[in-house]
Each structure stands twice: as C-alpha cells, then as structure tokens.
C-alpha positions as CSV (number, residue, x, y, z in Angstrom):
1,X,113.3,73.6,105.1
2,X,109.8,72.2,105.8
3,X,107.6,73.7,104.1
4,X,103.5,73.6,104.0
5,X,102.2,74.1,101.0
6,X,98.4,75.9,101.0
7,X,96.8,73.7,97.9
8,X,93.8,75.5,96.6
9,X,92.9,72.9,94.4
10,X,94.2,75.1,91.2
11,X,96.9,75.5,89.1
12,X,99.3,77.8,91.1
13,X,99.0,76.1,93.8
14,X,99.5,72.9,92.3
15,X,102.2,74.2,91.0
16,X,104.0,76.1,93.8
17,X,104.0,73.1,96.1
18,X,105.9,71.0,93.0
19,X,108.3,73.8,92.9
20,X,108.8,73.8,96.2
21,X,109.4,69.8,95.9
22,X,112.0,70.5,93.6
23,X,114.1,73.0,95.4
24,X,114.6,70.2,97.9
25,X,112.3,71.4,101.1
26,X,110.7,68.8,102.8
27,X,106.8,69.7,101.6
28,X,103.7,68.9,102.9
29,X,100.6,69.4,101.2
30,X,97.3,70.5,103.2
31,X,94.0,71.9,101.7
32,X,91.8,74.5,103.9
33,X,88.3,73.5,104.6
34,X,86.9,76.8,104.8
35,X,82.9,75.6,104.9
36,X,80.4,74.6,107.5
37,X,78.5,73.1,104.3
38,X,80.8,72.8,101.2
39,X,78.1,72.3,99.2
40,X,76.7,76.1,99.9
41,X,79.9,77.0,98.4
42,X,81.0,77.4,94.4
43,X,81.1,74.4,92.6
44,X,83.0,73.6,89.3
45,X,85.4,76.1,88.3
46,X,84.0,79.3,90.4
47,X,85.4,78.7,93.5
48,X,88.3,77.8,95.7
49,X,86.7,76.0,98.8
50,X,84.7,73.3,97.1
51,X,84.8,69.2,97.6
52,X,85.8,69.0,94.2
53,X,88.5,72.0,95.2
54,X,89.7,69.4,97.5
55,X,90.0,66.4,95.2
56,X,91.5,68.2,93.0
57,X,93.9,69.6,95.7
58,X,94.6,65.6,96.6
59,X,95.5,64.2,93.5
60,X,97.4,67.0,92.1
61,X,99.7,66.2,96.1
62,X,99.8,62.4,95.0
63,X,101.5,63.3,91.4
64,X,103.5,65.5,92.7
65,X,105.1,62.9,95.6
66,X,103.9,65.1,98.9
67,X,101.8,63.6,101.9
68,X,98.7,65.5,102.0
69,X,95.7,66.3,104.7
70,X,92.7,69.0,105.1
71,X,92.6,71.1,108.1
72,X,89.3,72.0,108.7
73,X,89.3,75.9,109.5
74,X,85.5,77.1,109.1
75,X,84.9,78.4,112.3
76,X,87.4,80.5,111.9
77,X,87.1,81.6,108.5
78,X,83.0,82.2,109.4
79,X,84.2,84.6,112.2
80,X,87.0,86.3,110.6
81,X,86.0,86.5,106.9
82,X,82.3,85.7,106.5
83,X,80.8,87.7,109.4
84,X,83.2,90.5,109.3
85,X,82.2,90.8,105.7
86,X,78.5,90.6,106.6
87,X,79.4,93.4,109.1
88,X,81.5,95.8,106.8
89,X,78.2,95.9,104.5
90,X,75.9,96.6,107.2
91,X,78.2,99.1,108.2
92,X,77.7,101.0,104.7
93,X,81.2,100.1,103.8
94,X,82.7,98.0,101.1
95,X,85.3,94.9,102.6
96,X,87.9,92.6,100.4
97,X,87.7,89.1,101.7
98,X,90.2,87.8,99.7
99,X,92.2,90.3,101.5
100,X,91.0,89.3,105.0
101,X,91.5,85.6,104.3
102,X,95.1,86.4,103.3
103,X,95.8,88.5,106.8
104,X,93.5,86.3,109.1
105,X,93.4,82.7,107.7
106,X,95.8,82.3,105.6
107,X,99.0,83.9,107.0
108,X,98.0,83.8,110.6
109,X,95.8,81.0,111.8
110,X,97.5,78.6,109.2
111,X,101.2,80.0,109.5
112,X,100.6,79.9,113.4
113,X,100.0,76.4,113.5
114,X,102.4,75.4,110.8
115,X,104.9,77.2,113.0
116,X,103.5,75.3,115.9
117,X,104.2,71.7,114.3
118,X,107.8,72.6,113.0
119,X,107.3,73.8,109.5
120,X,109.4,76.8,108.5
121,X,107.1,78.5,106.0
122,X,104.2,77.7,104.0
123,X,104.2,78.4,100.2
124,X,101.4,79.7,98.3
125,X,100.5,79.9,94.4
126,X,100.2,83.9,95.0
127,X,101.9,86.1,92.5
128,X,104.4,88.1,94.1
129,X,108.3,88.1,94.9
130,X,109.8,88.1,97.9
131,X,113.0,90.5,98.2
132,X,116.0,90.4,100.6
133,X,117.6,93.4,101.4
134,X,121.2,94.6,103.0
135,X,119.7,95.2,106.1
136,X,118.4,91.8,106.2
137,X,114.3,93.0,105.9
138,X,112.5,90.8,103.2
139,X,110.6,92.8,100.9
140,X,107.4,92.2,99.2
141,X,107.4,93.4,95.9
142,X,105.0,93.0,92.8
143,X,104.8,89.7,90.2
144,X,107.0,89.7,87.3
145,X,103.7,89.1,85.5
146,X,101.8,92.8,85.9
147,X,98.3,91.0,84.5
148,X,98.5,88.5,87.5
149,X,99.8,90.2,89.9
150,X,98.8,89.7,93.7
151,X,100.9,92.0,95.6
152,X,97.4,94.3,96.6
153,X,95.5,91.5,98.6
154,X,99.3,90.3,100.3
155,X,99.4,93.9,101.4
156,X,98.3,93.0,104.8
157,X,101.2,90.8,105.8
158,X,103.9,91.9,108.8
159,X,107.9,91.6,108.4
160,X,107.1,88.1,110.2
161,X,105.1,86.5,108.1
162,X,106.7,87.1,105.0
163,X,109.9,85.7,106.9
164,X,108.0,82.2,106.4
165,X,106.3,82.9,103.2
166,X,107.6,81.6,99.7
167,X,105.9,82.5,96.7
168,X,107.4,80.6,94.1
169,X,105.3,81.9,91.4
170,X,106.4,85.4,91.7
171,X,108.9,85.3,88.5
172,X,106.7,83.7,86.1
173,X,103.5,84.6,84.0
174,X,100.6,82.6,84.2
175,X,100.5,80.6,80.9
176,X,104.3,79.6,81.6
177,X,102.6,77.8,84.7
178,X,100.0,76.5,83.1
179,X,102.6,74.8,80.2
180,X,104.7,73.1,83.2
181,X,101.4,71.8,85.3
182,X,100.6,70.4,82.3
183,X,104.5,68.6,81.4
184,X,104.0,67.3,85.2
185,X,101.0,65.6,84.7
186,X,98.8,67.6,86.7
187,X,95.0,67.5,86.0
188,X,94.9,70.9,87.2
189,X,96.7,72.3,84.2
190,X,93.1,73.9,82.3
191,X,91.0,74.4,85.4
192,X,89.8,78.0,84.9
193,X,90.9,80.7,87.5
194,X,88.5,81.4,90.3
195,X,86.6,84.3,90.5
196,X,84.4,86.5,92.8
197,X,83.5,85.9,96.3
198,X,84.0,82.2,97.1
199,X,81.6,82.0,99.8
200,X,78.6,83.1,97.9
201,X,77.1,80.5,96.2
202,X,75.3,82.0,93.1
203,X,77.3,85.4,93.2
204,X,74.7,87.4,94.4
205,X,76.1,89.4,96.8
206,X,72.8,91.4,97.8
207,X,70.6,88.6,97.6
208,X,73.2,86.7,100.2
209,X,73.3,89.9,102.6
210,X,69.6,89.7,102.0
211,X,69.1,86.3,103.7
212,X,71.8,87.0,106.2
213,X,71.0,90.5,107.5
214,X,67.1,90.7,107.1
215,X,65.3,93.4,104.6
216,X,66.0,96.4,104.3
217,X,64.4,99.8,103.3
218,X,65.3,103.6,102.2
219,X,64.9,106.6,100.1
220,X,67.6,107.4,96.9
221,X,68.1,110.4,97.0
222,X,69.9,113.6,94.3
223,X,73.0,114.5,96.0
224,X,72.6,117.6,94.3
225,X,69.1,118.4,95.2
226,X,67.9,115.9,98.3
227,X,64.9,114.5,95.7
228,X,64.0,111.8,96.9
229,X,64.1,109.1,93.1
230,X,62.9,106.0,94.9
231,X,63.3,103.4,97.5
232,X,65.3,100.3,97.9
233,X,65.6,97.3,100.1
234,X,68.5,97.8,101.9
235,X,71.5,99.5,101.9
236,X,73.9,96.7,101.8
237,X,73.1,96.0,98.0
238,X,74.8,99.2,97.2
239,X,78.8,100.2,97.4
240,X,80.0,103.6,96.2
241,X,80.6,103.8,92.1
242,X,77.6,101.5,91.7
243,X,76.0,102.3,88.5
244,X,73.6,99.2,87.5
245,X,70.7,98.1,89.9
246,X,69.7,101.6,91.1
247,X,66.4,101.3,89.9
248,X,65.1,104.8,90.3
249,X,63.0,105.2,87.3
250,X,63.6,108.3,86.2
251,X,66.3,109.8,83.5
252,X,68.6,112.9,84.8
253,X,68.0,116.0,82.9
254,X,71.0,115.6,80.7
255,X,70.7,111.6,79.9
256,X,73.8,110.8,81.6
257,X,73.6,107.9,84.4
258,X,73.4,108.4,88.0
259,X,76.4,106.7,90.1
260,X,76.0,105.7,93.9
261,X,78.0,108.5,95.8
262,X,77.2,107.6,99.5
263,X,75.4,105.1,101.2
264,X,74.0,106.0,105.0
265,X,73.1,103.1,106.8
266,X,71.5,104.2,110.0
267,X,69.1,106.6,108.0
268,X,68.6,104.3,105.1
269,X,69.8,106.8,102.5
270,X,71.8,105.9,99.8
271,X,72.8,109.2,97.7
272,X,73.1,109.2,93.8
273,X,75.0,111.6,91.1
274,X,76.9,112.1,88.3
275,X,80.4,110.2,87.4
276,X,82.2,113.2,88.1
277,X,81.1,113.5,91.6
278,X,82.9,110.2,92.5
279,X,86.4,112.0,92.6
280,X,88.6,111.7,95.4
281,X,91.9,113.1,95.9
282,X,92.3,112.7,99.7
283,X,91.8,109.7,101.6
284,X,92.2,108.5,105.3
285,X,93.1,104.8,106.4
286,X,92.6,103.4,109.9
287,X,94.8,100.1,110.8
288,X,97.5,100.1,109.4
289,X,100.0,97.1,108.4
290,X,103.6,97.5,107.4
291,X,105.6,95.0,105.5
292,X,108.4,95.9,106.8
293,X,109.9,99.4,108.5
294,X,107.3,102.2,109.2
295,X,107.7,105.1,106.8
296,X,109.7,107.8,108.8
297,X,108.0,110.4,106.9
298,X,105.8,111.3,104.2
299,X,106.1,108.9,101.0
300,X,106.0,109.6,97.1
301,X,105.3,107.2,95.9
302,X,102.1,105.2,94.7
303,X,98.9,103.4,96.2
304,X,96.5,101.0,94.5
305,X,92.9,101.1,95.6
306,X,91.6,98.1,94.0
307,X,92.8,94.0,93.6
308,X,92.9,94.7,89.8
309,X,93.4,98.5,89.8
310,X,96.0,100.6,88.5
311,X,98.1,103.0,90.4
312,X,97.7,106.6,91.6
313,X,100.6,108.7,92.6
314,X,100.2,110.1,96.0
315,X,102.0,111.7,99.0
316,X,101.3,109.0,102.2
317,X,101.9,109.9,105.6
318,X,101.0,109.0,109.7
319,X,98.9,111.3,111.4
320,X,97.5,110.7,114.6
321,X,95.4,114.1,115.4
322,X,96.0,114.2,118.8
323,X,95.4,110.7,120.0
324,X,97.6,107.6,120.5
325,X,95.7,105.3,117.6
326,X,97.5,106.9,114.0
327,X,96.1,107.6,110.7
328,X,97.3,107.1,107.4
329,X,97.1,110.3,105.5
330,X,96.8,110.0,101.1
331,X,96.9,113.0,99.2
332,X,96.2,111.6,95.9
333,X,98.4,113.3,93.0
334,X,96.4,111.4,90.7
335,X,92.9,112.0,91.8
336,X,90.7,108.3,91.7
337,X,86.7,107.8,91.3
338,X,84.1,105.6,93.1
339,X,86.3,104.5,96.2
340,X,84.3,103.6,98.9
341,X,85.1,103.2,102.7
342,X,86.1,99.8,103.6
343,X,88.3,98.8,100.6
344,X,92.2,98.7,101.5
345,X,94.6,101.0,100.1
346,X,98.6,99.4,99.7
347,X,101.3,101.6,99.6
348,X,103.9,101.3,97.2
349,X,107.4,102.3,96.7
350,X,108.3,101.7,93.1
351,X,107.6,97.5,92.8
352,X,108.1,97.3,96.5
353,X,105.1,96.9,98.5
354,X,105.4,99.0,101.8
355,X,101.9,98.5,103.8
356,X,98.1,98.9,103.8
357,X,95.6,100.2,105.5
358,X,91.9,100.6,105.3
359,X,90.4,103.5,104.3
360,X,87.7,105.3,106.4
361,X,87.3,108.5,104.9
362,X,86.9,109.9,101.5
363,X,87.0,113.7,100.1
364,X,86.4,115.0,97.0
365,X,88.7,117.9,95.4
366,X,85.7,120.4,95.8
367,X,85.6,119.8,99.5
368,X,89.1,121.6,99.6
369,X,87.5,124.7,97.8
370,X,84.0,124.4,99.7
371,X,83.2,123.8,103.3
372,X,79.4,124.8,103.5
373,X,78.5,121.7,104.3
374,X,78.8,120.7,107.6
375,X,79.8,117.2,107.0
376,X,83.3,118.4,105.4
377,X,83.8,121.2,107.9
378,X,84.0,118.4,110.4
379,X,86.4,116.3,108.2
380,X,88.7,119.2,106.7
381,X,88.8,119.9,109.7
382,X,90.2,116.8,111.1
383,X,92.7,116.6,108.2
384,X,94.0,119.5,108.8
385,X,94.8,118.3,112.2
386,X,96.7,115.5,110.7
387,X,98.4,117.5,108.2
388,X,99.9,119.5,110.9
389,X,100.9,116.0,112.2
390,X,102.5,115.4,109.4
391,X,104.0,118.3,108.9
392,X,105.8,118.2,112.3
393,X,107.0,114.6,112.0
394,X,108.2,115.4,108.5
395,X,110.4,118.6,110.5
396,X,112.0,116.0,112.3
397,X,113.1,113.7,110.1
C-alpha cells in the first residue's frame, strides 16, 4: 500500500512511520504545519506543532529511508480547532481539541487529500488497534497498553476512515517503543511526551481566552443559597469541577472547598458547591459518530468521559424526542462527578470502541427525586421524552 505517515515530530510517530517501512508499504513522510506563527506555539518538549517539532519530524524521515514534506494546514486548523475551541468556551462549555484535530484535521482534511493523491491510508503513532471482523467492519478497539491508551480522542472517526487508518502502535507499550527508536537511531528516542493544549503558548488557558475573547465580568454565586461570594473576569476561565482559581474569599461553613457546578454565560454567573453536588448519573450527547454500525438498541456497556479517565458502566441509547436530529441517551450505572457540557463521551463495548458524541446536558441523581426547580422540570421532562423513544425502539428490536 501507500501509505502517509502523520510525523509529529515524536517518538510514536517516528516510530510508526518506520514500522510502516518495514511491513513493506510504500511510505511517505509529511509533517502538519498547524500555525500562522510557529513561534506562538510550544517550544521544546511541550508541544507538537513547533519548528523544532518539524526538524525533528525531518530527520527522524531521513534515518528512517522515507521522502518527506510539510503541508501547511493552519487555516484550517485555526477554523476548525482554534476558533471552535474559542467558541465552545464562550459558549460556557468545555471542548477537547485534541479530539477535534483527530476528526477535522487529522482524519479528514489530511486523509481527504492523501486519498486525493493516491495514498491508501495514512498511519499515525496513536495507541489503539484496529480490528477486522466477519462481517468485514474494522473495529476500533483500545491499546494493548491501558496507561497510553488513545482509543477516547479516535472516538470520532467513521467506518471510512478507519478503512485507511493504521495504527501500528496499538500492540505495544510505550517504553517498548522508546527501546526500538532508540536501536534505529532515532534522535527522537528521549523526547518527552507532549502535553496540554498545543496551541497555547504558556498553558494559560484563561489568560489566552482573555486576549482572544475580551474581558469578562460576573457574580459567583452559592448554588445552595444564590449568595453572591465574589466576582470574576469572565466566564471562560471556569469549566465545571474547577476547584483552584475561584477566588471567592471566603471559607464555607464546614471548611470543605467549593467546586464550580455551573457556569452561565449570557448572565455572567458561574455557580459554586460542594464536591458532592458535581454528580451526574444521566447525560445527553448531540452529534453523534459511529465507528462502525449504529447501535440497534440500548447498549450495556461502558462510556469514558475524559482522555485519561476511567470507565462508567451505563445503559446508551438514541432518542430523538419528536424531531428528526437524534440524541444519545446515558444512564450512568456508575454515577461520574464534575462533567461539564462540551467534553465528548465514547461508547464502549468491552475493548471495542463503538462511537461518541458530545454531551449537552447533564443531571444530577437528585434531579430524578426533585423537580422544583424549573430548570430540571424542563429537562426531565425532555428525557422522559427520549426515554419513551427509547423504549419504543428497544420494542422493536
């Protein structure tokens, strides 16, 4: 096959695109430029879309024997991953670039035009195994190595582009890798991971949303008793579970701390409250993306909420209350805390990956028990639209 290999300038990939060598495909190396201005990205070890990145990306191409170029795709990566995560905040809800990149960059705009030039797949240093099954679907299922595995953030990709994905890293653990870089020659073979949000310089997120969306102002205010604790500048320097940075001056009654519970962007309000207010057990995802057949019915199985979280057991389902665009419904067996609107929720079945979606809509196990507030009438009573949903489709299957 031909085969592009995405070179981050790191380890896996360095590593994926020599394995890829080896198994006899005819491989081409390319490195994404994802910056208007590299040098307003990481530098060193923090990032994955630096000029060093791409030298790094180069030489590791030359020792491995593979012609090598940089496709410059910042304009898209600005629209698709830096302003929709500028938008996601000012919307009061918290995004997952890496996760975006993956579905818009990555696996579309770069597997489109690979396609486009003749290549057959493009290979990335991810984590995760690709699966082939008797009815000829190819499954995404999780890493071999659990501590690095990457199935969450690939939990955006269709039946189609895993058809011309390879992940060759998917059956090894990550010290393995960085043994063999090494017995190649790669200079690679130390560089540190990346980490955190490669488009913001100094890793302050609020500070960057700061300069970007304008000032802010609002109250914090006691979920419990609408006391206003202080002010702030700006919603988007809060996300749901936030504990540090809340700045409101002023102990609860029992010592404990005061976590971020809700965040209101129109009215400015961002609502505090204890740890155990953060419970969820029911949660509803808009857009979602299957890796492979729809479910035909309500799923036990498991979702994961975060890129390096663990699993909850949960019932998922479609629901569409009464309109053509459908829901994903999650009763969560094994209730979850601090999960805020925005982040994506993958579906699992066992090891196998089945989809993702993004989740909208959050309630808490009281709101089951307690409807007085008008806010949770409103969405009880929407779930309980899509539970009848569900509970016809599941009749008919």
């Amino acid at each position: 096959m031909r085969v592009l290999a995405a070179m981050s300038g790191g380890v896996d990939s360095a590593v994926a695109a020599a394995r890829a060598a080896d198994a006899g495909h005819e491989v081409t190396g390319i490195h994404l430029a994802l910056s208007r201005n590299p040098k307003s990205y990481r530098t060193g070890a923090r990032g994955c879309c630096t000029i060093e990145d791409a030298g790094d990306a180069r030489r590791a191409a030359d020792v491995i024997g593979i012609p090598f170029y940089v496709w410059d795709m910042s304009d898209r990566f600005h629209e698709d991953v830096v302003e929709d995560f500028m938008a996601e905040y000012a919307a009061g809800r918290t995004p997952n670039p890496c996760l975006r990149c993956n579905e818009k960059i990555k696996f579309a705009a770069v597997l489109d035009r690979a396609i486009a030039l003749g290549f057959d797949a493009v290979a990335t240093g991810h984590y995760a195994r690709l699966v082939t099954g008797s009815d000829g679907l190819i499954a995404l299922h999780r890493a071999v190595d659990m501590g690095k595995d990457q199935s969450y953030v690939l939990g955006v990709l269709t039946q189609r582009q895993l058809a011309h994905s390879l992940f060759p890293l998917g059956r090894s653990r990550k010290e393995d890798v960085r043994v063999e870089a090494a017995r190649r020659g790669l200079s690679v073979a130390a560089k540190p991971d990346s980490h955190d949000i490669c488009f913001i310089s100094d890793g302050d997120t609020g500070g960057w949303l700061a300069d970007k969306l304008g000032s802010g102002s609002g109250e914090i205010v006691d979920h419990a008793s609408g006391e206003v604790l202080g002010t702030h500048e700006g919603t988007f320097r809060f996300t749901v579970g936030q504990r540090r940075g809340l700045r409101v001056g002023r102990p609860t009654a029992d010592g404990e701390p005061r976590y971020v519970l809700d965040i209101e962007p129109v009215a400015g309000t961002v609502t505090v409250g204890p740890r155990d207010a953060l419970t969820v057990d029911h949660l509803i995802g808009s857009s979602p993306r299957w890796c492979g057949a729809v479910p035909a019915g309500p799923l036990h199985g498991t979702v994961q909420l975060r890129a390096h979280g663990r699993e909850h057991a949960a019932v998922v389902g479609l629901a569409s209350a009464g309109t053509s665009e459908e829901y994903v419904d999650i009763r969560l067996l094994d209730p979850a805390q601090g999960i805020a609107p925005g982040q994506a929720a993958v579906v699992y079945d066992g090891p196998r990956v089945v989809g993702s979606c993004t989740i909208t809509r959050t309630s808490r196990p009281e709101a089951h028990l307690n409807v007085s507030e008008g806010n949770l009438d409103e969405r009880e009573g929407n779930l309980d639209v899509r539970e009848a949903h569900l509970n016809e489709r599941s009749a008919r299957t």
